[in-house]
C-alpha positions in Angstrom: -22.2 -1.5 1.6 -21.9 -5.4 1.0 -22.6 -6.3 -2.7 -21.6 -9.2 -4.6 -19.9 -8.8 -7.6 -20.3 -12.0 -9.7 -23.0 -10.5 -11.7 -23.7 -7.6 -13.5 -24.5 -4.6 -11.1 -27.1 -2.2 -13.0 -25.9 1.4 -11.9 -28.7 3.3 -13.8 -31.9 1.8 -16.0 -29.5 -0.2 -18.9 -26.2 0.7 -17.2 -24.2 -2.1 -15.7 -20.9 -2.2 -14.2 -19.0 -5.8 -15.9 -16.0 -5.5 -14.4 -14.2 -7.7 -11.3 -13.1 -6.4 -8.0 -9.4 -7.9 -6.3 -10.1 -7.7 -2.7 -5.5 -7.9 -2.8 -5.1 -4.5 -4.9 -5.7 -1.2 -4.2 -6.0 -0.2 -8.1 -9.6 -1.8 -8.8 -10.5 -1.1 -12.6 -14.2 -1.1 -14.0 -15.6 -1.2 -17.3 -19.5 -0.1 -18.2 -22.3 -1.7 -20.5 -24.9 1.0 -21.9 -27.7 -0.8 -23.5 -29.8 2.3 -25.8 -33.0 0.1 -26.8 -35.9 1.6 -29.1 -36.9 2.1 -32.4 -37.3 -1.7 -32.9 -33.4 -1.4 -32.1 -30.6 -2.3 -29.9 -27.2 -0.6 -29.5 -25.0 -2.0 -26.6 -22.2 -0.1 -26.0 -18.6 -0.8 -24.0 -17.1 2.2 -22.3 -13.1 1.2 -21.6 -13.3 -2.8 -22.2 -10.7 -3.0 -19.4 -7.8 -5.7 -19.5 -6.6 -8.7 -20.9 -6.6 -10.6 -18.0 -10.1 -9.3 -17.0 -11.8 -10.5 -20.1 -13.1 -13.2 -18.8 -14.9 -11.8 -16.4 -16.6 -9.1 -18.3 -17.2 -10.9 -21.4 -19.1 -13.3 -18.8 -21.5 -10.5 -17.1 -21.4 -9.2 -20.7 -23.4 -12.2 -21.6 -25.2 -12.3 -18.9 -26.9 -8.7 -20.0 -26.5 -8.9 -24.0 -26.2 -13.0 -24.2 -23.1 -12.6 -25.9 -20.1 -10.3 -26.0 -20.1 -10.6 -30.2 -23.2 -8.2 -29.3 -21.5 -5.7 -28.2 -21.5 -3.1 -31.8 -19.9 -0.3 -30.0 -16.8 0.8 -27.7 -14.8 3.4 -26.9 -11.4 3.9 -25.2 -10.6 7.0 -23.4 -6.7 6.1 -23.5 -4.1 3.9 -24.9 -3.1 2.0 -21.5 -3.8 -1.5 -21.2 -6.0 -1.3 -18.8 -8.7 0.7 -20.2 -9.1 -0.4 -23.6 -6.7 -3.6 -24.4 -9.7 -6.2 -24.8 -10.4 -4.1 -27.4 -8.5 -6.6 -29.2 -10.7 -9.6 -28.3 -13.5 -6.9 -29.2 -12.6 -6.1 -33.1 -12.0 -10.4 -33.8 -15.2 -11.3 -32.0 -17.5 -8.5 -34.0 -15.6 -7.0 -37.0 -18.3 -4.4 -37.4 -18.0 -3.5 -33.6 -16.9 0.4 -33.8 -14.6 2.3 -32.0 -14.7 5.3 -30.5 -11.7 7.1 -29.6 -9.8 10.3 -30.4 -7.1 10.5 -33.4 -4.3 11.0 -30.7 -5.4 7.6 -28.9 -6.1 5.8 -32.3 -2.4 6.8 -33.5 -1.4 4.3 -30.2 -4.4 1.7 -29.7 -4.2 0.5 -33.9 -1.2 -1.5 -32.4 -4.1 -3.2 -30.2 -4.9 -4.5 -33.5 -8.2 -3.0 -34.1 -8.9 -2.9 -37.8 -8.6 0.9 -39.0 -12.3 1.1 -40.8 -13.9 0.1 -37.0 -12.2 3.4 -36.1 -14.7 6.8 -35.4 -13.1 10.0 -34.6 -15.5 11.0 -31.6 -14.2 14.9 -32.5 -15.8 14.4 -36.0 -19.3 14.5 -34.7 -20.6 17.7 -35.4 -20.5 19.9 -31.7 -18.8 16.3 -30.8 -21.9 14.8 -30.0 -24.2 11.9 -31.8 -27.6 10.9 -31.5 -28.4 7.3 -32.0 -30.5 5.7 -33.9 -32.7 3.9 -31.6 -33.9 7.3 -29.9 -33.7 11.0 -30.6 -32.8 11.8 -27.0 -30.0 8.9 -27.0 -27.4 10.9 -27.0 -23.8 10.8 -26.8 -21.3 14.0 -26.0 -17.5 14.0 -26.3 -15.9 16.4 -23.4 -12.2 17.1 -24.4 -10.2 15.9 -21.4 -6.5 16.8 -22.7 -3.7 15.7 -20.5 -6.1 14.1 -18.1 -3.5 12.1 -17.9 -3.3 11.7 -21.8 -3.5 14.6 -24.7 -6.1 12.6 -26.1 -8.1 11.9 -23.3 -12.5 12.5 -23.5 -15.0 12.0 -21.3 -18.1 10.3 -22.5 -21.4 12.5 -20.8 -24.9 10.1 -21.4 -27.2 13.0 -21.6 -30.1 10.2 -21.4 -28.8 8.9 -18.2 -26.8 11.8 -17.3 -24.1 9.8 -16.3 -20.4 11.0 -17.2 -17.6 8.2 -18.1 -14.2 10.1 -16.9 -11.8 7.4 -17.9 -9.1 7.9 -15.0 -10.2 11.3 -14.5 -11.7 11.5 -11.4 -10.3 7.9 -10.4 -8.8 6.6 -7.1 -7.2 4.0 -5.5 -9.6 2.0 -3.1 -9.2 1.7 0.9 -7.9 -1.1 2.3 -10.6 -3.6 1.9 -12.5 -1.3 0.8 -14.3 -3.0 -2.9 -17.4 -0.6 -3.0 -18.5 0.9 -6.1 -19.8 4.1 -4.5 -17.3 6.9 -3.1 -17.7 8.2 0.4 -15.5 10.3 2.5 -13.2 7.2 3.1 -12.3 7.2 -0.9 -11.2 10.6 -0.7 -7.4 10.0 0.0 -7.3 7.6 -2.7 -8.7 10.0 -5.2 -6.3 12.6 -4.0 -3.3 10.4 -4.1 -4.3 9.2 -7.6 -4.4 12.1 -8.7 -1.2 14.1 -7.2 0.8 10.4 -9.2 -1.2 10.5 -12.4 -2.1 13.8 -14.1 0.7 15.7 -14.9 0.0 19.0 -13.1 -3.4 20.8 -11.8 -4.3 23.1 -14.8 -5.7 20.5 -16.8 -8.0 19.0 -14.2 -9.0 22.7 -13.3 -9.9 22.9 -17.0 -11.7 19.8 -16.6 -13.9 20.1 -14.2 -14.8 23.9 -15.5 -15.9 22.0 -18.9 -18.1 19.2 -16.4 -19.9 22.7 -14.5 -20.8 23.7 -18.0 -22.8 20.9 -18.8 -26.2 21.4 -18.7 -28.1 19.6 -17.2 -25.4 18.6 -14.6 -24.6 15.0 -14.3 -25.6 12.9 -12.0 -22.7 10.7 -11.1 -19.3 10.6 -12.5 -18.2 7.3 -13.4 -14.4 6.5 -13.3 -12.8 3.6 -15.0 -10.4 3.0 -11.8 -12.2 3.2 -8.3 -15.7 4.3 -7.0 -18.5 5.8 -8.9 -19.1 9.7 -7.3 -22.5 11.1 -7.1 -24.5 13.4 -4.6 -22.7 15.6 -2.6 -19.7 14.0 -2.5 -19.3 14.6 -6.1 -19.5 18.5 -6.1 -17.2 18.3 -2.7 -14.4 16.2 -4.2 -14.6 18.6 -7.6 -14.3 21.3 -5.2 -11.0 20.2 -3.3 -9.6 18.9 -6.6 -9.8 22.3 -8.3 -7.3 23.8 -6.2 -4.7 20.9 -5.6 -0.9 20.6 -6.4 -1.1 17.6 -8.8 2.3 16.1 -10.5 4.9 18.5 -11.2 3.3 20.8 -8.8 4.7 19.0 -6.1 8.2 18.3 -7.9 10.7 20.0 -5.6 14.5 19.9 -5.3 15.8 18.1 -2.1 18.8 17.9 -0.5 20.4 14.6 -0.2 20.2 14.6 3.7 16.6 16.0 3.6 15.6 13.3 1.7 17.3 10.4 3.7 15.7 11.9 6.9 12.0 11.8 5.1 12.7 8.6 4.3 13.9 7.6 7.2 10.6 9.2 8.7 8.5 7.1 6.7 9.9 3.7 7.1 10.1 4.0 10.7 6.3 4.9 10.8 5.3 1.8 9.1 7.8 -0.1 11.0 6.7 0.7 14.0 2.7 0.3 12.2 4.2 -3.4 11.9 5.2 -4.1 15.5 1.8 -2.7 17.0 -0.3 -5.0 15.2 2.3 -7.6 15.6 4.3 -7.3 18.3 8.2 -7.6 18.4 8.7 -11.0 17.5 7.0 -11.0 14.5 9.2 -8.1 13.3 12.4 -10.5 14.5 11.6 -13.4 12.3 10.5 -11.2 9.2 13.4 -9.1 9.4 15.8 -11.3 10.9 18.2 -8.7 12.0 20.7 -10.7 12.9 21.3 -11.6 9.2 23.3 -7.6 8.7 24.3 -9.1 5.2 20.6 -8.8 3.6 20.1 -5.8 1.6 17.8 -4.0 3.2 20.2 -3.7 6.7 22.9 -2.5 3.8 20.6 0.4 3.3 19.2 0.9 6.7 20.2 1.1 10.0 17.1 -0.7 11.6 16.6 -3.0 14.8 13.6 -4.2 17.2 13.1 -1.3 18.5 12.7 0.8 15.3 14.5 2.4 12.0 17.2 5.0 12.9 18.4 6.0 9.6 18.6 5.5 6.1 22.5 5.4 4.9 22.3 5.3 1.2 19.5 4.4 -2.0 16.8 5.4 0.0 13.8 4.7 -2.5 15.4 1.4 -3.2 15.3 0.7 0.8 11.4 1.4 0.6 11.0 -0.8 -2.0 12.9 -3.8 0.0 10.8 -3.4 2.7 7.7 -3.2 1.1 8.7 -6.3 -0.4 9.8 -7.8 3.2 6.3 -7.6 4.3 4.3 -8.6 1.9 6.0 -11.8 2.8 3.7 -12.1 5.8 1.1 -14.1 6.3 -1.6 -11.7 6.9 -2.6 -9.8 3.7 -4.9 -7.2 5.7 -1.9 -5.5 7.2 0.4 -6.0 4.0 -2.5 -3.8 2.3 -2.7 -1.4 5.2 1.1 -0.4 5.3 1.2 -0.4 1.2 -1.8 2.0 1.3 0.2 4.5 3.8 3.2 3.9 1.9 1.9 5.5 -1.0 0.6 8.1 1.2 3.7 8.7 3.1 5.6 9.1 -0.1 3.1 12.0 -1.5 3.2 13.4 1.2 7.0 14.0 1.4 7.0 14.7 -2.4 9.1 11.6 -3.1 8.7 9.3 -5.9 6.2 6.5 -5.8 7.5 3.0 -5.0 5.7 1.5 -7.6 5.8 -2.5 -5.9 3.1 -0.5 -3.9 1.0 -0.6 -6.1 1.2 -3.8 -7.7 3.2 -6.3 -5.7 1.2 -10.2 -4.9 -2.1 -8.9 -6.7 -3.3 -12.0 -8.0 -4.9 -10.5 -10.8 -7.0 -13.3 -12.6 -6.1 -14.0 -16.2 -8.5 -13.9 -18.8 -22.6 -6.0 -37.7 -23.5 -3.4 -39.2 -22.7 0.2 -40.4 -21.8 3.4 -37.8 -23.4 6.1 -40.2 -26.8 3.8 -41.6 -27.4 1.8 -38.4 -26.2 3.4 -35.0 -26.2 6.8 -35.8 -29.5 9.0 -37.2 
């Protein structure tokens, strides 16, 4: 689906996505507005305020909703990384009396953001950790412990008004290639997987997870992730379903021997090699790699020529690295993508660590009042 996504994109009546997409990364991060209007009243509300160098653009489709981002009287942050909650900062100067929402484990690490400690609401303190809010009785908030999805003091945030449920990276993916849609199909799938087998720490907690989501009632209707597409429809209940049972984390930690591991790394780097010279041909691959030059690094490591990789000697992941960072020297970003993409596949896959310059190498990120108990709460 072609959308633009210079403006606010309204997901459900009063919910917009304000985030940006980076056609260059594979990581795409959103944040959500919630506007809860009645009662002669008006509570907008941030789930995950995203980034630093994304506050630009959301404070901008902010404003285009709310007319200003000081408007915004409510947050929360699912977790202390960065990227889900560090404009928080911007947040706390802009409206002093802005509240947020977090658990005590996250607070303990997302103070240092700077956020003053009265704005601070344990979401646990509710009473059955939900809130109603004061502009309607059926605006309503519940807080679904998430622990160890990927952090101890991780929640999900279920809108029983809209019955949409914020996951925070629970339930997150990395993108396709090209792919910047904000709706998952079959095509997200190996993106969810992957992100999930790197980033939760083993498959019990998501199993406990998702058993907490099935006893919601009534269901939602679309989970809403802070990293990737939004699931809903049958795709939702089929990804739950094949996420239940997988090997996440430490699942997949096994002991290799040194040679097994060369060989798997030999396996992948010859497969995106030889990805390289298909699209290319061979002399493309002769000026990027200039193998004549046997001094570089990477032909240290690897014992590599026109016609393909036929071995890794020694430092295997730091090979994979160098070579990732070879072609993202080339001129045409499509394919850098696609070979990053099945790098990080190619490395689950063979239960070896993630080159992390997969993830993040040449994106060209863009750089950047009143009372919680009397006024926003009944």
């Amino acid at each position: 689906m072609i959308q633009s996504f210079d403006r606010p994109i309204e997901i459900a009546e009063d919910t917009y996505w304000v985030s940006q997409r980076d056609p260059h990364s594979l990581l795409q991060v959103n944040a959500y507005l919630r506007r809860f209007r009645g009662a002669h009243k008006t509570i907008n509300y941030l789930i995950d305020p995203g980034p630093l160098e994304f506050f630009s653009e959301i404070s901008s489709k902010i404003a285009n909703v709310v007319q200003d981002v000081r408007n915004i009287q409510m947050y929360s942050v699912n977790h202390q990384d960065p990227d889900v909650g560090m404009n928080a900062t911007f947040l706390s100067r802009l409206n002093p009396r802005s509240v947020c929402l977090c658990t005590e484990d996250t607070w303990r690490l997302v103070r240092y953001f700077e956020i003053p400690k009265q704005s601070y609401k344990n979401v646990y303190s509710f009473s059955e950790k939900r809130v109603s809010l004061a502009t309607d009785t059926n605006h309503v908030l519940e807080f679904i412990p998430t622990p160890y999805c990927h952090f101890v003091g991780a929640f999900a945030v279920y809108d029983r008004h809209s019955g949409l449920l914020f996951t925070g990276d629970l339930f997150g993916g990395l993108n396709p290639p090209g792919d910047l849609s904000l709706y998952a199909t079959e095509a997200h799938w190996e993106g969810i997987k992957t992100f999930h087998e790197i980033y939760m720490p083993f498959n019990q907690p998501v199993r406990a997870a998702i058993d907490a989501i099935r006893r919601l009632s009534p269901q939602p209707r679309a989970i809403v992730p802070q990293h990737g597409a939004i699931l809903t429809g049958p795709i939702m209940d089929e990804f739950l379903d094949r996420l239940y049972n997988l090997p996440l984390g430490f699942d997949l930690q096994v002991e290799e021997k040194p040679d097994e591991e060369l060989r798997a790394y030999t396996q992948i780097l010859n497969t995106l090699y030889q990805r390289f010279v298909s699209v290319t041909g061979p002399e493309e691959a002769e000026l990027l790699f200039d193998f004549s030059r046997r001094e570089q690094e990477l032909l240290q490591l690897v014992d590599m020529d026109i016609r393909g990789v036929n071995g890794v000697r020694r430092h295997a992941s730091r090979a994979l690295e160098l070579f990732l960072h070879q072609v993202s020297n080339f001129y045409d970003r499509n394919l850098f993508n696609e070979l990053r993409s099945l790098a990080i596949k190619e490395t689950v896959l063979h239960r070896l660590p993630l080159p992390m310059d997969a993830l993040y190498h040449n994106s060209d990120y863009q750089d950047p009042g009143f009372s919680l108990t009397e006024t926003l709460i009944q």
